[in-house]
C-alpha positions as CSV (number, residue, x, y, z in Angstrom):
1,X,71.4,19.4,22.7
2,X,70.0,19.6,26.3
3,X,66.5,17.9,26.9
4,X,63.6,20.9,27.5
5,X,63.8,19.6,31.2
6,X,67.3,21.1,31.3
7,X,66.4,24.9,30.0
8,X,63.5,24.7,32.5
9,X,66.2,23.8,34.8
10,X,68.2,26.7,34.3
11,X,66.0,29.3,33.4
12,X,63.7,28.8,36.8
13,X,66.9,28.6,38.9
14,X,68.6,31.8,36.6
15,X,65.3,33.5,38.0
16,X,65.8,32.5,41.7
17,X,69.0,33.6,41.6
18,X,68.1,37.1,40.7
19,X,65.3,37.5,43.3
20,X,67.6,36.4,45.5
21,X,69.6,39.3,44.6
22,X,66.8,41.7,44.4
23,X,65.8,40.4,48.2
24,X,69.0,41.7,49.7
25,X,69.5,44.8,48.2
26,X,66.3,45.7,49.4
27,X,67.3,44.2,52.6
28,X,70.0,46.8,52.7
29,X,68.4,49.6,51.4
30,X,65.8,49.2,54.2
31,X,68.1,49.2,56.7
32,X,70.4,52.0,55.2
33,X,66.7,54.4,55.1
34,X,66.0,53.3,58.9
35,X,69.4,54.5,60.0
36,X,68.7,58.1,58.1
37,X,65.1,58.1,59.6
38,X,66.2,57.6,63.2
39,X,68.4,59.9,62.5
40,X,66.1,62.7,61.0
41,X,64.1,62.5,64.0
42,X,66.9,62.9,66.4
43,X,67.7,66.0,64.3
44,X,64.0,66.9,64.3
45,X,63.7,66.4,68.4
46,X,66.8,68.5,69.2
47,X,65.5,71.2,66.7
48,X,62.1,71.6,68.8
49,X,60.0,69.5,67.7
50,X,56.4,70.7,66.8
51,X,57.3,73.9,68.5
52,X,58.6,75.2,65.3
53,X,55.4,76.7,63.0
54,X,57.6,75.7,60.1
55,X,58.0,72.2,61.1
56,X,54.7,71.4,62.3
57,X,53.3,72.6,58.4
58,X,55.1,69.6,57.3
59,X,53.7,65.7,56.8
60,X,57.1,64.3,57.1
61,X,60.0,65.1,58.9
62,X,62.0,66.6,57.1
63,X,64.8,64.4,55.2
64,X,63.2,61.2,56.4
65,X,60.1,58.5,55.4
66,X,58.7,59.1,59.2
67,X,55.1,61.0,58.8
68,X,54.9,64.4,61.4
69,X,51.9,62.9,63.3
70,X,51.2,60.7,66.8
71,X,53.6,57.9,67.1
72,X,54.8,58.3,63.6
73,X,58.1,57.3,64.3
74,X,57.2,54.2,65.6
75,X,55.1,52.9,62.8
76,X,57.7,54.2,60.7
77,X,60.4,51.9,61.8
78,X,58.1,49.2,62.4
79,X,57.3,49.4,58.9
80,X,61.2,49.1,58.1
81,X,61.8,46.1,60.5
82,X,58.9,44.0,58.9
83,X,60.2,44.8,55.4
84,X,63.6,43.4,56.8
85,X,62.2,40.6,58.5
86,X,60.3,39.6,55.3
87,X,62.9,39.5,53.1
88,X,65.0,37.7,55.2
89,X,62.1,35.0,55.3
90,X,61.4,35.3,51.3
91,X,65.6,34.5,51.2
92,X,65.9,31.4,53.1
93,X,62.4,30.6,51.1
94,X,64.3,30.7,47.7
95,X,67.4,29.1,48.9
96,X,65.1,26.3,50.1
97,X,66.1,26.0,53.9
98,X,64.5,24.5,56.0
99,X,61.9,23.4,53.4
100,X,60.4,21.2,56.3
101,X,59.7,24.1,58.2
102,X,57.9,26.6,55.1
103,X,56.1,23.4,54.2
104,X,54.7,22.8,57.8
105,X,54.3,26.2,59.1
106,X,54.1,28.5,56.0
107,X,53.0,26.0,53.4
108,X,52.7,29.0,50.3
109,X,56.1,29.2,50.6
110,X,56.7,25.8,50.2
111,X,57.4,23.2,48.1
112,X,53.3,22.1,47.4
113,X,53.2,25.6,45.7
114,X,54.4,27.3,42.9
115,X,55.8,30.8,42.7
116,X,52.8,32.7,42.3
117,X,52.7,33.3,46.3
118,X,56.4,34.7,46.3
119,X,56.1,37.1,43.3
120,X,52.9,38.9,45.3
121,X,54.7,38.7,48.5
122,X,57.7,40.8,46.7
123,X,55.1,43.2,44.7
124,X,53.6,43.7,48.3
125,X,57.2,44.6,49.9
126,X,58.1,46.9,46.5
127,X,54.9,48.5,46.5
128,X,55.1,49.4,50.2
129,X,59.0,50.9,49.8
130,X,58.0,52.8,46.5
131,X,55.3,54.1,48.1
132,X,57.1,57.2,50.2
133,X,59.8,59.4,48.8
134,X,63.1,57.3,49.5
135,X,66.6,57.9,48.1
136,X,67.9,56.6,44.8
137,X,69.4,53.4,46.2
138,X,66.1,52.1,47.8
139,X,64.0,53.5,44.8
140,X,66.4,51.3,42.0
141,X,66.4,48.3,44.4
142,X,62.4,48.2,45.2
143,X,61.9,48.8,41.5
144,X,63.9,45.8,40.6
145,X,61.8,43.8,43.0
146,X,58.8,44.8,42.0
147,X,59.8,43.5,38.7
148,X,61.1,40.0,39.6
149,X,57.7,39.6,41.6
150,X,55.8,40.2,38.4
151,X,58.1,37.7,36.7
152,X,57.8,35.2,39.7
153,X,53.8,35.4,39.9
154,X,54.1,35.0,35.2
155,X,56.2,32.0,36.3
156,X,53.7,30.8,38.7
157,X,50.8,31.0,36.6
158,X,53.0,28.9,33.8
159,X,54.0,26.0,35.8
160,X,51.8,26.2,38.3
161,X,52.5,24.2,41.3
162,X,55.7,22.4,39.9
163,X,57.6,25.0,39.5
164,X,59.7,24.6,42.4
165,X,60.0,21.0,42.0
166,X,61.4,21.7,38.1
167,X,64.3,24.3,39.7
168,X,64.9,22.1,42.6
169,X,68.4,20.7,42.2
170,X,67.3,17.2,44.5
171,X,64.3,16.7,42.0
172,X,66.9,17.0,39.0
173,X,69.3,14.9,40.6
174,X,66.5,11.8,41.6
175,X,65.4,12.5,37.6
176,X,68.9,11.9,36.5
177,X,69.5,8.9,38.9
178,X,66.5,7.1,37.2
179,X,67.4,8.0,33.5
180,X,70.7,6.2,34.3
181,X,69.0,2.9,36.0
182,X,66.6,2.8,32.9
183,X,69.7,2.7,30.3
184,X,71.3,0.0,32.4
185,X,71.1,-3.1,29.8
186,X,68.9,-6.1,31.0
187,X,70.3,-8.9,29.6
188,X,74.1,-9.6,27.9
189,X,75.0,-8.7,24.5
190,X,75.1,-11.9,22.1
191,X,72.3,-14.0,24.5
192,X,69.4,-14.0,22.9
193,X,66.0,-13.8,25.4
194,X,62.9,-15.5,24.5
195,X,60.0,-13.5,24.4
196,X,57.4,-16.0,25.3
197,X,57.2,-18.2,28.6
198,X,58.1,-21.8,28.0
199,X,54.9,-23.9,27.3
200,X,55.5,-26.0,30.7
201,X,56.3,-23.2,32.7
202,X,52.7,-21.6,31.6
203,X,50.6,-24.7,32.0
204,X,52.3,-25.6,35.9
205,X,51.5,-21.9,36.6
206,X,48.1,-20.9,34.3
207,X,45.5,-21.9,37.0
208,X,47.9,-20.2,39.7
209,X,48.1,-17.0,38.3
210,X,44.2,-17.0,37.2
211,X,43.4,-17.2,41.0
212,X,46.4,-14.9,42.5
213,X,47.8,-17.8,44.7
214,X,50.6,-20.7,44.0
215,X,50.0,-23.6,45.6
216,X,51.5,-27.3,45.9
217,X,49.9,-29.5,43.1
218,X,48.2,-32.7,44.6
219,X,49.1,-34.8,41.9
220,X,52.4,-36.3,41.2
221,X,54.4,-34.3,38.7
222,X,56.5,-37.3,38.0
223,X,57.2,-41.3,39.0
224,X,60.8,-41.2,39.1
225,X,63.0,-44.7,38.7
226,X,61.3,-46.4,41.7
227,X,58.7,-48.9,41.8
228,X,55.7,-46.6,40.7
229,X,57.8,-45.7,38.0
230,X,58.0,-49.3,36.4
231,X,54.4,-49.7,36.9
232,X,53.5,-46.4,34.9
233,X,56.7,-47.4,32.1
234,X,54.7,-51.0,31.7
235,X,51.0,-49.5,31.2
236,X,52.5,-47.5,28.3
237,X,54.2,-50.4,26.1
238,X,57.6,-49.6,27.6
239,X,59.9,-52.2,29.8
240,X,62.6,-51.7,32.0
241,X,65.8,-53.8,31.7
242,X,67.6,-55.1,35.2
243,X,71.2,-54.3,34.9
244,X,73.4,-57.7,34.4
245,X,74.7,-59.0,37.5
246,X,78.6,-58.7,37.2
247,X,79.5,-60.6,40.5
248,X,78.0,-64.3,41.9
249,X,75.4,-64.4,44.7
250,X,77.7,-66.1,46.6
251,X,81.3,-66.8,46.8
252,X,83.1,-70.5,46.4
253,X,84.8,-71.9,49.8
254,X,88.4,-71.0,50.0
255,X,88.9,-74.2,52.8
256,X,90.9,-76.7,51.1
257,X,90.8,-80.5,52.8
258,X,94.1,-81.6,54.6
C-alpha cells in the first residue's frame, strides 16, 4: 500500500496534466476563431461595409466574434492574441519552466503559491471565451477550462500553499532520497552499542560541555613510568622493582701476560 504522500502525488500531478490539456485546446480553438474572424471581416469589407442598411442593424459581423462598432476588429483580435499568449504562459507555468523566472517576476505563478491563483486565471480566460457566441469546438474546450479552474482554485484552498511542492516530482525525489538515508543501519548487526557514555569519558568532558568550550586540562591526567611516576607509586604503599641486571658493569681484561 502507497503512503498518503504518494496519492497526493498522483492525484495533484493527474490534475496538472489535465489543465495542461485543457490549456491547449483552448490555445487552439483561439486561434482557429481568430482565423474565421479575420476572415468574416474581409468578407464583411468586400461586401460594403456599413454601407449596407442590413449590415449596419447588426452588433456583430456576421459569422464572426468581432462587434460592428469603431475599431472593433482590433480589440477583437487583441482579445484573441492575449487569450493565446496567456495560455501559453499558464502552460510553461504548469510544466514548471523556468520556475526561477515565475518565482522572480510572476511570483503567483510560482512555487511560494498554491494553485488557487492558476484556477482564477483559467475561470478568467473561460469566462472571457464563453462569453460571445463561438463555435462548438471553442465552446467544449472553454467549458472544460472553466471546469479545471474551479478544480484548481478547490485544490488551492485544500493545500494551500504546498500544493505545488506535494506534485513537484524534485520535492518527491529529495523526500525519497532522505527516507532511504534514514533506513541506512547505524551500527553492524551482532555489535552491541552502549547506550550510556563511559563514566571517564563523562567526567573528562562534564565541565566542558556545561560551558560550550573544550579545553586542555592543567593538571596531569597521568605520571607515566618516569621519575614522577615512582614518587606518586611510593606515597600510595606501592614500590617499584629495578629490573635484575643480566650483564657485569664492566668486562674482565682479555690481555694475557707473555
Amino acid at each position: 500500500m502507497l503512503p498518503p504522500r504518494a496519492y497526493f502525488f498522483i492525484g495533484l500531478n493527474g490534475v496538472r496534466i489535465v489543465s495542461i490539456i485543457a490549456l491547449l485546446l483552448v490555445f487552439s480553438s483561439n486561434i482557429v476563431t481568430l482565423k474565421s474572424d479575420i476572415e468574416a471581416v474581409n468578407k464583411f469589407i468586400k461586401a460594403g461595409g456599413i454601407d449596407k442598411v442590413d449590415l449596419t442593424k447588426c452588433n456583430y459581423i456576421e459569422n464572426s466574434t468581432v462587434p460592428n462598432q469603431a475599431a472593433g476588429i482590433f480589440w477583437a483580435v487583441l482579445n484573441r492574441l492575449l487569450i493565446i499568449f496567456q495560455t501559453v504562459f499558464l502552460v510553461l507555468s504548469e510544466v514548471g519552466w523556468p520556475s526561477s523566472f515565475f518565482s522572480r517576476f510572476f511570483p503567483i505563478l510560482g512555487d511560494d503559491f498554491g494553485l488557487g491563483p492558476l484556477g482564477m486565471i483559467e475561470c478568467l480566460i473561460s469566462a472571457a471565451i464563453l462569453s460571445h457566441h463561438v463555435d462548438d469546438f471553442t465552446l467544449v474546450s472553454a467549458f472544460f477550462l472553466f471546469a479545471i479552474g474551479c478544480l484548481n482554485i478547490l485544490l488551492g484552498l485544500i493545500f494551500r500553499a504546498g500544493a505545488k511542492s506535494k506534485r513537484s516530482v524534485t520535492s518527491w525525489r529529495d523526500h525519497a532520497k532522505g527516507m532511504a538515508k534514514d533506513a541506512l543501519p547505524t551500527h553492524v548487526a551482532g555489535v552491541p552499542v552502549p547506550k550510556n557514555v563511559p563514566s571517564f569519558v563523562s567526567n573528562a568532558y562534564s565541565d566542558a560541555k556545561e560551558k560550550g568550550t573544550f579545553n586542555i586540562p592543567t593538571s596531569k591526567m597521568n605520571f607515566g613510568f618516569g621519575r614522577q611516576g615512582e614518587k606518586k607509586a611510593s606515597a600510595n604503599g606501592f614500590s617499584i622493582s629495578k629490573p635484575l641486571e643480566s650483564m657485569p658493569k664492566y668486562f674482565p681484561s682479555t690481555k694475557t701476560s707473555t
